[in-house]
C-alpha positions in Angstrom: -6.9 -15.0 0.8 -7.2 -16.9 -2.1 -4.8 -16.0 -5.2 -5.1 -17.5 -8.8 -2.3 -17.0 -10.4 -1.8 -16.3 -14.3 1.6 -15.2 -15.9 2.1 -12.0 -14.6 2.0 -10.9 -11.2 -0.5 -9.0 -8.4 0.1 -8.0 -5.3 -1.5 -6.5 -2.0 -3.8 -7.7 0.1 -4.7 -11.2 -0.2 -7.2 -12.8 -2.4 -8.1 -14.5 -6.2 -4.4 -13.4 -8.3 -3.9 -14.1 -11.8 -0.7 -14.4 -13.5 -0.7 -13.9 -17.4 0.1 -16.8 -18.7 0.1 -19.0 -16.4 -3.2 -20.9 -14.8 -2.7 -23.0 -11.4 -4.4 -23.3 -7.8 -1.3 -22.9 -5.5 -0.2 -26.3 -3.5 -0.1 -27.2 -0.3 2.5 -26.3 2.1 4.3 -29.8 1.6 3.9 -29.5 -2.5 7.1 -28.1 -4.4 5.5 -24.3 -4.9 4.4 -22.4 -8.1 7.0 -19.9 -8.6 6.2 -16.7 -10.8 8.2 -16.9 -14.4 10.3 -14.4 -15.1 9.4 -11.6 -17.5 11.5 -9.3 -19.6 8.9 -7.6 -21.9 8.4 -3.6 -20.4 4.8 -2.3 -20.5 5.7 0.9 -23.5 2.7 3.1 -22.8 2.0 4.9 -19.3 -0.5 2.8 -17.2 -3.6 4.5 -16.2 -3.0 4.7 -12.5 0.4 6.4 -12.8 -1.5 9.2 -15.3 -4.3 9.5 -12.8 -2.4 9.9 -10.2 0.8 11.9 -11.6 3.5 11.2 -8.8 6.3 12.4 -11.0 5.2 16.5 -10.9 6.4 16.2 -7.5 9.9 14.4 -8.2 11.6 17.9 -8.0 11.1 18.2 -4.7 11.2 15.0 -3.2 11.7 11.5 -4.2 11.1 9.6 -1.0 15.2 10.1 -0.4 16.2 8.8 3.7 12.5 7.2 3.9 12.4 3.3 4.8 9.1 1.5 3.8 8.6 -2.1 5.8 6.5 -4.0 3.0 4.7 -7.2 5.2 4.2 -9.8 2.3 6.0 -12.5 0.8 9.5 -11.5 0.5 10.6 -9.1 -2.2 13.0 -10.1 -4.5 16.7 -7.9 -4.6 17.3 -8.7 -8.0 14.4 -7.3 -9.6 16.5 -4.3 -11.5 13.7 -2.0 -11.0 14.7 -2.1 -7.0 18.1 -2.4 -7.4 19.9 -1.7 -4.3 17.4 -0.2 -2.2 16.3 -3.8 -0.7 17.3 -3.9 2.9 18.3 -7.3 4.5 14.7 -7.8 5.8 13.3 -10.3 8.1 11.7 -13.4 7.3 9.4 -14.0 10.8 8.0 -17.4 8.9 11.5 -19.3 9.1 11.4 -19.9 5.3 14.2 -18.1 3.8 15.5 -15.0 2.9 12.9 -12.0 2.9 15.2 -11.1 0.3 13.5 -13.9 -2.2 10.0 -13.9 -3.6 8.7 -16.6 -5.2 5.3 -15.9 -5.8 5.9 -12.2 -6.2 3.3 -10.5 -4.0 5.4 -8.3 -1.9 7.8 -7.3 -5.1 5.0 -6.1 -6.8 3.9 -4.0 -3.9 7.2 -2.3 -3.5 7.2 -1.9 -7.2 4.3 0.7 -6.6 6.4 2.0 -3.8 9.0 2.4 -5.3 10.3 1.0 -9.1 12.3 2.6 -11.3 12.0 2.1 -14.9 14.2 -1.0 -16.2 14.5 -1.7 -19.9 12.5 1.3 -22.1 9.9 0.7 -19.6 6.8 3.8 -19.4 6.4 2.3 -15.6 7.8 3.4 -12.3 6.4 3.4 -8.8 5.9 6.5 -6.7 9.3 7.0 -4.8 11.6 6.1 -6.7 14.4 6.8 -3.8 12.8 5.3 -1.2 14.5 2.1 0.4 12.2 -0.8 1.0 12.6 -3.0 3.7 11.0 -6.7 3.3 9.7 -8.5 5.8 8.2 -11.7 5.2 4.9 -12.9 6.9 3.6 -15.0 4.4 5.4 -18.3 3.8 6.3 -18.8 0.1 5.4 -22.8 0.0 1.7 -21.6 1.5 1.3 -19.5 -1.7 -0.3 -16.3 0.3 -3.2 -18.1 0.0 -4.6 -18.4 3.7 -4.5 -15.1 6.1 -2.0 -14.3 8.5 -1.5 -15.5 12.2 -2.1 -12.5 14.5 0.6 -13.3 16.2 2.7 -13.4 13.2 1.8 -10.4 11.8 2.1 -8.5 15.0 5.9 -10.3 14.6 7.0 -8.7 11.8 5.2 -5.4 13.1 8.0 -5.5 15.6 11.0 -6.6 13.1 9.9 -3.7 11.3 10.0 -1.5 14.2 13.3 -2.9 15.0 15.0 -1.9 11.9 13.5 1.5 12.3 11.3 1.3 9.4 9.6 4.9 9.1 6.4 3.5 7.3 4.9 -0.2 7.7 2.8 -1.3 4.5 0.9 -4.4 5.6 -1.0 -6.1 2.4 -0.9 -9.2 4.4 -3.8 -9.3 7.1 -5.0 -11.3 9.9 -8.7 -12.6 10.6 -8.8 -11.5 14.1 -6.6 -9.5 16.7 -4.5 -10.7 19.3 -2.9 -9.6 22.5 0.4 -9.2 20.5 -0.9 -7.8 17.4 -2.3 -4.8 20.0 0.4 -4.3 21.6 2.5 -4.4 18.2 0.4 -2.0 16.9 0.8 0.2 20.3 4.3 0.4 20.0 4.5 1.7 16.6 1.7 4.5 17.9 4.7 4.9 20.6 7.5 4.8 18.0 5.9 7.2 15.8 5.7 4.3 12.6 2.8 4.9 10.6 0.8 1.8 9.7 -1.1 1.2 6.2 -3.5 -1.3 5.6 -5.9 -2.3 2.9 -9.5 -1.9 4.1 -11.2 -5.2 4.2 -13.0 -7.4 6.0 -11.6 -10.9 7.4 -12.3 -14.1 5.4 -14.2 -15.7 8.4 -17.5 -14.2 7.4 -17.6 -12.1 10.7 -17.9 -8.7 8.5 -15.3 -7.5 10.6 -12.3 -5.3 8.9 -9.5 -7.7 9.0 -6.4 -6.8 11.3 -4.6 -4.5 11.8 -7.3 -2.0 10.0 -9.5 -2.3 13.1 -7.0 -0.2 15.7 -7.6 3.2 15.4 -4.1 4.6 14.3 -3.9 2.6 11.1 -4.4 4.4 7.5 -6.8 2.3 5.6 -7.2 2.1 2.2 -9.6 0.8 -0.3 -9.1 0.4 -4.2 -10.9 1.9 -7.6 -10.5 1.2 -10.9 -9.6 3.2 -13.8 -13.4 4.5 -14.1 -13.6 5.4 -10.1 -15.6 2.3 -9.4 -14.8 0.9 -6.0 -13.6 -2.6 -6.0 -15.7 -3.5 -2.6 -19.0 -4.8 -3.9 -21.1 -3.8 -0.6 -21.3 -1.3 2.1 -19.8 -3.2 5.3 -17.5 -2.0 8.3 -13.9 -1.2 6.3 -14.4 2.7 6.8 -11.5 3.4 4.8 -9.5 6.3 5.2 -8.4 7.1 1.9 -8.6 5.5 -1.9 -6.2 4.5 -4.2 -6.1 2.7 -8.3 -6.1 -0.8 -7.8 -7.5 -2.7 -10.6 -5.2 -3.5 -13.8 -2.0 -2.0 -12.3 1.8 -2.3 -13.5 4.3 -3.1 -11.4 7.6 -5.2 -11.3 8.1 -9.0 -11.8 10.6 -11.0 -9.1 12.5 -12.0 -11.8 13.3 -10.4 -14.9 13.7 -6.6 -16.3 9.7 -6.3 -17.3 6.4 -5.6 -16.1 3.3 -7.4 -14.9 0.0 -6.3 -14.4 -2.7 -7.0 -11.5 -5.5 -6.5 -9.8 -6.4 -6.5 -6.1 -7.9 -4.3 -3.5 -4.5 -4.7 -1.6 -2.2 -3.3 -3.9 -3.8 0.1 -3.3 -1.9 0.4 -0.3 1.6 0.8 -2.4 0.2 3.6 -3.8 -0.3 5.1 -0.4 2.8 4.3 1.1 4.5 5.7 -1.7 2.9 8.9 -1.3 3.4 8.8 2.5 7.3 8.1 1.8 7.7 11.7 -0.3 5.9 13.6 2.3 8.4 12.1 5.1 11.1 13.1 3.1 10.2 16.4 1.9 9.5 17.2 5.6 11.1 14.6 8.1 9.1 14.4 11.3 6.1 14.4 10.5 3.9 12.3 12.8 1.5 9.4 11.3 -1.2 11.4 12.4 0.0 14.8 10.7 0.4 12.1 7.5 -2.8 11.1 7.4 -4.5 14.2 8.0 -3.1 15.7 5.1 -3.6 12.6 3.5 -7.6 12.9 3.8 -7.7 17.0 3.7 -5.9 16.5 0.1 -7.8 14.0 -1.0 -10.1 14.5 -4.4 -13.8 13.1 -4.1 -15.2 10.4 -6.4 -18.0 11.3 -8.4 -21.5 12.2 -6.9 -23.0 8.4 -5.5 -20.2 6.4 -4.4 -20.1 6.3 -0.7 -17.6 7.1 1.4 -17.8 4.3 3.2 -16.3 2.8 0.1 -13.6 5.2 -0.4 -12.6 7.2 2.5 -12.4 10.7 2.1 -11.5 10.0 -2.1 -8.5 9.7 -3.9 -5.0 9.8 -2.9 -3.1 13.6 -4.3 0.4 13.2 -3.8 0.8 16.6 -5.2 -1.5 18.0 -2.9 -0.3 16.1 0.0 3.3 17.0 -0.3 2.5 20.7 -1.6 0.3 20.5 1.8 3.4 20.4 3.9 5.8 22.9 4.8 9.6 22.0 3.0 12.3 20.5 5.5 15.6 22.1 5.3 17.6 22.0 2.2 14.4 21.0 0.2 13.2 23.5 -2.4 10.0 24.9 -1.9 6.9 24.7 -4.4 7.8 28.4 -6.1 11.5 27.0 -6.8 9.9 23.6 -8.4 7.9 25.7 -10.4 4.3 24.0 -9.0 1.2 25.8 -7.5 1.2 26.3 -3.4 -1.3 24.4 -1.9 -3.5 26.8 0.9 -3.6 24.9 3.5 -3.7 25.4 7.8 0.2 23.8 9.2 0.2 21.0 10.8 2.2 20.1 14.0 5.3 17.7 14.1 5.6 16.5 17.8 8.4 14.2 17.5 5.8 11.5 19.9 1.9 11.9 19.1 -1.3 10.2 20.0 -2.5 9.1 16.8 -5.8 7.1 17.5 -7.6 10.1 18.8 -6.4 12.7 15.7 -6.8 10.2 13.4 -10.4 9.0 14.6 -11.4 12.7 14.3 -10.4 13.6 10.7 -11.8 10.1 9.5 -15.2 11.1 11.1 -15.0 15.1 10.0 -13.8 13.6 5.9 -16.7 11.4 6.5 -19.7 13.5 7.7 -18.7 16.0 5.1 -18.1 13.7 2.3 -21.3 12.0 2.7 -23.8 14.8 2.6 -25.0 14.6 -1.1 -24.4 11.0 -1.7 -27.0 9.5 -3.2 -26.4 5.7 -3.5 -23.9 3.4 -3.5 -21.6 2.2 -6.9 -22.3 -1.8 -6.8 -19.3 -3.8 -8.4 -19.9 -7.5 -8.6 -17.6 -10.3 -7.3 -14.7 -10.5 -4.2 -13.4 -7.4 -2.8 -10.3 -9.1 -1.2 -9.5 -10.9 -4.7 -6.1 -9.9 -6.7 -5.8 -11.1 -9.9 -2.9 -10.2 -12.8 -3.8 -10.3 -16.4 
């Protein structure tokens, strides 16, 4: 998980970063670390991903209000105005600090996606802009993010997330291989009902192997595009990703300071999804992770004619779609009375306790088979798939 970072900031998944401004290999654990500057100049024009994907057009009915996103990263900073006080207390499962504190920003620009609000005359906000994020840190900030995660770490602050009842768990920070814990971490949120995003990816140990916790059935995994629907993976491999989402040249929110910073990485993609995820739950509270993701991937709008779908899932996240997909919860005002389109689509079931490996295999395998007849080759895009970098 190698990170460069330049003077503004990335986050998800683990990689190459770039910070604008700013050029520097991150030091060794025992080296004072490279913190990002703050920044107080607001991106003025809407970024692409937030056009492309046009969260707001669902704001009048729901806003992510009651929803608690766990965001497994590097901390996220409380005083980053755009997040003012929906940071919880988090857990730091690394023993170095307060998850409340980010130095290196990775994890506050995640829940920026999730869920920033504009700060300063800024054009950028994230997608649930009600939600309350939870931080848990898994990646120490003196090791810069820059080596993967410990599956036994991870599959701690799996279960500090659990703990605080988190209702979704975004994971940008991955782990090489499983572990006894990690599986049964990842067996008590199937239990708990806590629905688990991941970027798609494989490990950094050359196996091939989609890095942990993507590899258990139940988790949502998701893979990035740019602004032109290019994936950012560079070769077919084993990520079989559920869904896609922008992640190339994103805004999002600075630890420090009222601005923006942009980034790239095929990580950050999975604030996106979470975001979306978090005004579903809330327009309609008790709906299962499997129910989530299956009207995740029914809703989701194919990329053009030759990109695979084992480089994109079933196509691009609709968080109009997905949330007009879903019956309202009470005292939430249905499409007609927000003045958007219904969405014809079967109901889906909201067991309060559901299996979600079996469902969830199935709709990935029925969005597959049916999104692959026609494709004619694969979209190549040169260099790392796991690499963020902010410009």
């Amino acid at each position: 998980m190698r990170r460069t970072l330049r003077a503004v900031l990335l986050v998800v998944g683990f990689g190459t970063t770039s910070l604008v401004g700013l050029t520097a290999r991150v030091a060794p654990a025992e080296a004072v670390p490279v913190c990002q500057p703050p920044n107080d100049v607001a991106v003025q024009s809407i970024p692409w991903a937030q056009a492309r994907l046009d969260v707001d057009r669902v704001w009048p009915m729901t806003t992510g209000v009651g929803v608690t996103v766990a965001v497994l990263d590097t901390g996220v900073s409380s005083t980053t105005p755009a997040l003012a006080g929906r940071v919880l207390p988090g857990v730091d499962v690394t023993g170095s600090g307060s998850a409340r504190s980010d130095c290196m920003g990775h994890g506050t620009f995640v829940a920026g996606l999730i869920a920033g609000r504009p700060e300063n005359g800024s054009a950028f906000h994230g997608v649930a802009p009600d939600a309350r994020i939870l931080p848990i840190r898994v990646v120490a900030t003196q090791d810069g993010a820059n080596e993967d995660v410990p599956p036994d770490l991870l599959a701690a602050g799996i279960n500090a997330a659990l703990d605080a009842q988190a209702a979704i768990i975004a994971t940008p920070a991955t782990a090489p291989y499983g572990s006894p814990a990690l599986t049964g971490a990842m067996a008590r949120a199937q239990r708990d009902g806590v629905l688990v995003i991941a970027p798609a990816h494989t490990a950094r140990n050359q196996s091939g192997d989609i890095a942990e916790p993507g590899a258990s059935p139940e988790v949502l995994r998701v893979a990035g595009i740019d602004a032109t629907g290019t994936p950012l993976v560079s070769t077919l491999s084993k990520i079989n990703p559920t869904v896609c989402a922008p992640a190339a040249d994103l805004t999002s929110v600075p630890p420090t300071g009222a601005g923006t910073i942009t980034g790239s990485g095929e990580s950050l993609a999975v604030g996106y999804v979470a975001g979306v995820a978090a005004l579903m739950l809330s327009y309609r509270p008790g709906l299962t992770p499997a129910a989530v993701a299956s009207r995740l991937v029914s809703t989701a709008t194919p990329l053009a004619s030759g990109v695979s779908p084992a480089l994109v899932g079933a196509g691009l996240v609709d968080p109009e779609a997905a949330v007009l997909g879903v019956p309202p919860g009470p005292g939430q005002p249905s499409p007609s009375q927000a003045s958007l389109p219904p969405l014809k689509v079967p109901p889906l079931e909201t067991q309060s306790r559901a299996k979600v490996g079996p469902v969830l295999l199935s709709v990935l395998s029925m969005a597959f088979g049916a999104v692959l007849v026609g494709v004619v080759g694969v979209v190549i895009r040169s260099g790392r798939s796991r690499g963020w970098r902010a410009d």
